[in-house]
N, C-alpha and C positions, 0 to 999 in steps of 0.2 A: 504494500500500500504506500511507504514511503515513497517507491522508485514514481511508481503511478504521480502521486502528488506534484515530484521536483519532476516530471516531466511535463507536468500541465503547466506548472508555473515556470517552466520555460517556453513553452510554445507561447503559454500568453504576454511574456518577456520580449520576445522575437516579435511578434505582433504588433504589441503597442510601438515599441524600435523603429519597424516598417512604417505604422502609420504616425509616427511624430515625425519621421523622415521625409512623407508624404505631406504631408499638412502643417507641420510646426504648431500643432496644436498645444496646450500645457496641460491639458488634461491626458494624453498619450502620457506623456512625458511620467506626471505623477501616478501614474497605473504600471509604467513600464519598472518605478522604484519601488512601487509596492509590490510586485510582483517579483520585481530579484527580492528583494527583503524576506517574503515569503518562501522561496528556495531555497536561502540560506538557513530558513528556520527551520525547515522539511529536513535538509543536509546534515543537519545538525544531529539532528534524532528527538530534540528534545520534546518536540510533539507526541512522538511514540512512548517518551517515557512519561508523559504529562508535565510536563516545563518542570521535571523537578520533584515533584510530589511524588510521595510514596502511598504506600498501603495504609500506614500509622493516620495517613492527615484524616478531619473528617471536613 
């Protein structure tokens, strides 16, 4: 499910890329960093472990 993840959020990376290239939009733009941001986070693992939290938290 990770790989899944950081592969959407690079197609949607490459995407917004394209259409800020095409348009100079700043909305592209601010979708294109939240999307790497989101890949790095995917990358990371920490989603899979829940950012951290164990079994103990309630």
């Amino acid at each position: 499910m990770q790989y899944l993840a950081m592969i959407i959020s690079a197609v949607m990376f490459a995407f917004s890329g394209w259409m800020y290239s095409q348009t100079g939009d700043w909305v592209a733009l601010v979708f294109m960093v939240g999307s790497g941001a989101y890949g790095l986070l995917f990358a990371s693992g920490k989603v899979a472990t829940g950012l951290g939290r164990n079994s103990s938290d309630k």
